[in-house]
N, C-alpha and C positions, 0 to 999 in steps of 0.2 A: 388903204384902210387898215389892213393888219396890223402895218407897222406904228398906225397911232393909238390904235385900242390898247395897246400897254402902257403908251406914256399917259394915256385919257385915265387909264384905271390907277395910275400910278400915281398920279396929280389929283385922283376924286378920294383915291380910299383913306389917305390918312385924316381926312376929315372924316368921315365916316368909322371909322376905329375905334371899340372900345377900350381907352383909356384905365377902365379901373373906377372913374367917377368924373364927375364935372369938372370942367377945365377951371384950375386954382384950386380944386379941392386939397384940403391938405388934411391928413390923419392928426389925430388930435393924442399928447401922451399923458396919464395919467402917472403923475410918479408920485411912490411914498414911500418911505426910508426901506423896505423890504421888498418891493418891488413894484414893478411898470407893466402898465396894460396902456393900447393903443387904441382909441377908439376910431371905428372905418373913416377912409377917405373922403368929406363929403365937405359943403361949401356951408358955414353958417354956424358952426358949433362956438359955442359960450362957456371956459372954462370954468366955472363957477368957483368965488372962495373957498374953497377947500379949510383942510385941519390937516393935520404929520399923519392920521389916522384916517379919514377919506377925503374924496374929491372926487365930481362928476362934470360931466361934460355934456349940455345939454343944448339941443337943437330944433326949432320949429319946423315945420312941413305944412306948409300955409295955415291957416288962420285958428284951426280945430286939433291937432296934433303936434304932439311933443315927444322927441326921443331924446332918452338919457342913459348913460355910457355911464357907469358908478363904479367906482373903486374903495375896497375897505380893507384894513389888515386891525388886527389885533393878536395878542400877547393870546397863545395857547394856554399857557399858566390861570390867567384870571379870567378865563370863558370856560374852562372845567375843568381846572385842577391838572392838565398837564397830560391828558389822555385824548390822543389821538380819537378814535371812534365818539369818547363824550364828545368831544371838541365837536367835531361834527351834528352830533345829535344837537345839542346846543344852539349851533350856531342855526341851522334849520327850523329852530323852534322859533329862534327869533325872528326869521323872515317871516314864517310865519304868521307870526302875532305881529308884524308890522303891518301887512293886507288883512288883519282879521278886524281892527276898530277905529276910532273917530273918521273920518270920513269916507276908509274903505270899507268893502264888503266883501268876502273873499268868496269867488264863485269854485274855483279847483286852486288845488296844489298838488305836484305831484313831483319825486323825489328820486332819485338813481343816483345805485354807485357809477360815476363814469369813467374814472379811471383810478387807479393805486391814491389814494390820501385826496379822493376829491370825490364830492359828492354833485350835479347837476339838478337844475330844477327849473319847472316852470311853473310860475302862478296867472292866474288870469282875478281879476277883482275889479269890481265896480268904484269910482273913485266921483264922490257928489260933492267935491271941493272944492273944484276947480277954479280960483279967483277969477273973477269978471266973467264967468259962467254960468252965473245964478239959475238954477231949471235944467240945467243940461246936466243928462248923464254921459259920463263917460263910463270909456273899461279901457283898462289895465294889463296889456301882456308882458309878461317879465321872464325872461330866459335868463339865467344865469347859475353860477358854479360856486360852491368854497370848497375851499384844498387846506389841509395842513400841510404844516413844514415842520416834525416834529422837532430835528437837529438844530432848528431856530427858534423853536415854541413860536409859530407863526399860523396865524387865521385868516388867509385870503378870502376876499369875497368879491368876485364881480358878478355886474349886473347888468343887462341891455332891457333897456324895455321901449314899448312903444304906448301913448295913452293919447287914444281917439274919443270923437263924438260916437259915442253906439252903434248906431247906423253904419260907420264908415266901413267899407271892409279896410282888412288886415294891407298892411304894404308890401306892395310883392317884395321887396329886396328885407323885408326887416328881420325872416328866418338867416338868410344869407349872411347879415352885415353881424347879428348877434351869435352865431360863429365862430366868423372874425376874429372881433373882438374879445369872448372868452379863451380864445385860441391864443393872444396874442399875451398872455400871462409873462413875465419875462421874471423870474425872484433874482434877487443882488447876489450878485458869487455865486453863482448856479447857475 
């Protein structure tokens, strides 16, 4: 029996191995003429039409929840005149005021330096849009980062979020995966 419980264990565990995500999952890339973001490994993602300027990548989690991987850059020059620190302030006002009206409602925002030319944030907002959802609320968690590039006049912006039925709790992996993915920033020639 000694000598089989190895090959037993040998022959059960690579089924049992986490992988990193579901078997086919493939990472999803967001690319724009300035730079590539990866959204996590998972099975089901929908790269959505995009523009030279953003593109998102958007995936269901049964019937009630959607996550979206978002990428945006923009010209530092024409979001504030070419200042670093504006640039940021700027660009934060804007998210901002994207979860502040028509069908969202903004419950928090909240805002950090996270690192050298990058600011971090999480919004959470109620979201009563929802096509073929008529009555349901949902809410809105949004993790995500903008960075300058001043030597490129560049406004990075990614974005992970998750948008549930109310009710629903939070998905365990969705702090994890939205990590990831602002982690996975890559700018062109850098």
């Amino acid at each position: 029996m000694r000598r089989l419980l190895p090959l037993l264990v040998a022959a059960v565990l690579p089924g049992c191995a986490d992988l990193g995500g579901p078997p086919n999952a493939e990472p999803v890339a967001l690319t724009l003429p300035s730079f590539t973001a990866t959204a996590p490994a998972a099975t089901g993602w929908i790269l959505t039409p995009g523009t030279t300027q953003a593109q998102a990548a958007v995936r269901s989690v049964g019937e009630t929840r959607t996550l979206v991987a978002f990428a945006s850059e923009e010209d530092m020059r024409a979001l504030a005149g070419g200042g670093s620190d504006a640039a940021l302030d700027r660009a934060a006002q804007e998210i901002r005021a994207s979860y502040e009206g028509g069908r969202h409602r903004l419950r928090s925002f909240d805002i950090t330096d996270a690192q050298d030319g990058c600011r971090a944030y999480r919004v959470t907002a109620e979201d009563a849009g929802v096509p073929d959802r008529a009555g349901r609320l949902y809410v809105v968690t949004a993790v995500g980062k903008v960075c300058v590039r001043p030597e490129r006049n560049l406004v990075a912006r990614l974005e992970y979020s998750d948008r549930r039925v109310e009710d629903e709790p939070p998905l365990p992996s969705f702090e994890q995966e939205a990590e990831q993915f602002l982690e996975s920033l890559r700018v062109a020639g850098g």
